[in-house]
Phi, psi and omega in degrees: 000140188244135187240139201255146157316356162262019199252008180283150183218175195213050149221134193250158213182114170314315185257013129024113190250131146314162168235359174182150165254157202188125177269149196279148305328136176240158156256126173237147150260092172257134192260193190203154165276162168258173202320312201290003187056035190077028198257325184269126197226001190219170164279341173284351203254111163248210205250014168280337186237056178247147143282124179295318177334321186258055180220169206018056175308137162238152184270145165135193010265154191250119169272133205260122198286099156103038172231130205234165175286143208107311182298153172238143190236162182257127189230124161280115157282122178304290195202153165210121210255101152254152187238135202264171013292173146283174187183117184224151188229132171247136167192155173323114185063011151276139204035184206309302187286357182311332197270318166267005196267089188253022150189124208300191200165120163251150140218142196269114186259079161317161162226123173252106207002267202251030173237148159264077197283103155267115179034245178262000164268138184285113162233120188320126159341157117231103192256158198209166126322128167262316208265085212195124163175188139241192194287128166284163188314304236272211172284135167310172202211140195300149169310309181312339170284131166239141206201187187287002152297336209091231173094198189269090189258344153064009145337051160021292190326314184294080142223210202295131161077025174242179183239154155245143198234132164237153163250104194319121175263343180212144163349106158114341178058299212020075172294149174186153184249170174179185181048057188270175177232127180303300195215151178172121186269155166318148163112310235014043189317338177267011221049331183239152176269198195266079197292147184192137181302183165151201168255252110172131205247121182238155168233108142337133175189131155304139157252131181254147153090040169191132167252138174208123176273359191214161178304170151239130151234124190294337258282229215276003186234339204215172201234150177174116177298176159202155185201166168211155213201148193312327199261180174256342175292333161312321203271314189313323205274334178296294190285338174284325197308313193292311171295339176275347182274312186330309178278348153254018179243296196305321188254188222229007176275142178263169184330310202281329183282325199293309174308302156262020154308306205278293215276338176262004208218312190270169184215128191264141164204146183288164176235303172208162189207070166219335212249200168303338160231138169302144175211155189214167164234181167231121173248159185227159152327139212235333159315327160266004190261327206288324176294351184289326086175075155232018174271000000 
């Protein structure tokens, strides 16, 4: 099912209206907008002349048929097709460096099969999700938010061949994506990766037999809690704490073995430290999860 890019919103929200139902398993296709809704098309459009209303549009929402709240469902990313230009900003008090930055700046990043040409440099495709999530109970929450919904968590991991396990918060899910990214390092410290419209073709799924309060993500090496939290220290500590009850609830390890476990091996890393809550993960090996045998 192809779900279109006017379909977009910029709250993720229980009361939401879909744009489609869909019975579990599904295949989807969605397209997207970039983070800016299109507003910036030039090197003259910096970030003085954006509506902030209009940022981190997501496509969706999809109401997923017979998922309920509690549940957790699994979304695989297939593909993710990007379209160029790319388009990244620099300006005074946005991000870590923002404080030194005394004149705003866009550049417009062609894209060439699988590079990002920055000013004279090739830089490798890695295109990822930023935007991913479904609705939360409470009061809605900006796309631009990331919180145990998903939401803008600006995740690396969230790409091509990896699954994401979210925990369904309301009837129904009402999933939706926005914001890829071309290219984009952990932190995205200037706010934006190489920001860029496209598509992203996902597969649905119920997951049985597992409670998880914050996302997970897989890909092809590593198992990664991820949580978000005002400080980054918060979040680091939310996602370690969670990967160690995972590795002592699945195995025969206890705290203290699951903990040093985690320390000769795991890895605490950011995910993005720019929007209102920090969000981080803890990852483990998936090599060492498979000898756990808990994969």
């Amino acid at each position: 099912m192809f779900i279109s890019k006017d379909t977009h919103f910029f709250a993720l929200d229980k009361n939401n209206l879909s744009v489609a139902q869909v019975d579990l398993p599904c295949e989807l296709t969605l397209e997207t907008l970039d983070c800016f809704s299109e507003q910036i098309n030039s090197s003259q459009d910096t970030l003085e002349i954006l509506d902030f209303e209009r940022v981190n549009p997501a496509t969706g929402p999809v109401f997923l048929n017979g998922i309920k709240a509690g549940d957790v469902i699994s979304v695989t990313i297939q593909a993710i097709r990007v379209k160029s230009p790319g388009k990244m900003v620099a300006a005074p008090d946005a991000g870590i460096l923002g404080s030194l930055i005394k004149k705003s700046e866009t550049l417009i990043i062609p894209i060439e099969g699988d590079t990002a040409c920055f000013k004279n440099l090739q830089l490798p495709l890695t295109p990822m999700i930023g935007v991913i999530g479904i609705a939360p109970e409470g009061a809605g929450v900006p796309c631009g938010t990331p919180g145990s919904h998903g939401g803008n968590m600006d995740c690396t991991l969230i790409k091509p061949g990896s699954t994401l396990y979210l925990p369904v918060q309301v009837d129904g899910g009402l999933f939706a994506l926005g914001d890829l990214h071309a290219v984009m390092g952990d932190g995205e410290i200037m706010v934006s990766g190489v920001e860029v419209s496209g598509e992203v073709d996902v597969i649905i799924r119920k997951v049985d037999n597992w409670e998880i309060s914050n996302p997970v993500v897989q890909t092809e090496k590593e198992l990664a809690f991820i949580a978000s939290a005002l400080t980054l220290d918060q979040a680091i500590e939310t996602a370690t704490i969670e990967m160690a009850q995972f590795l002592t609830q699945r195995s025969s390890l206890s705290l203290n073995e699951a903990g040093m476990l985690m320390s000769a091996c795991g890895n605490a890393q950011i995910c993005q430290i720019v929007d209102p809550l920090k969000t981080a993960r803890f990852s483990m090996p998936l090599s060492v999860l498979n000898q756990l045998k808990i994969l």
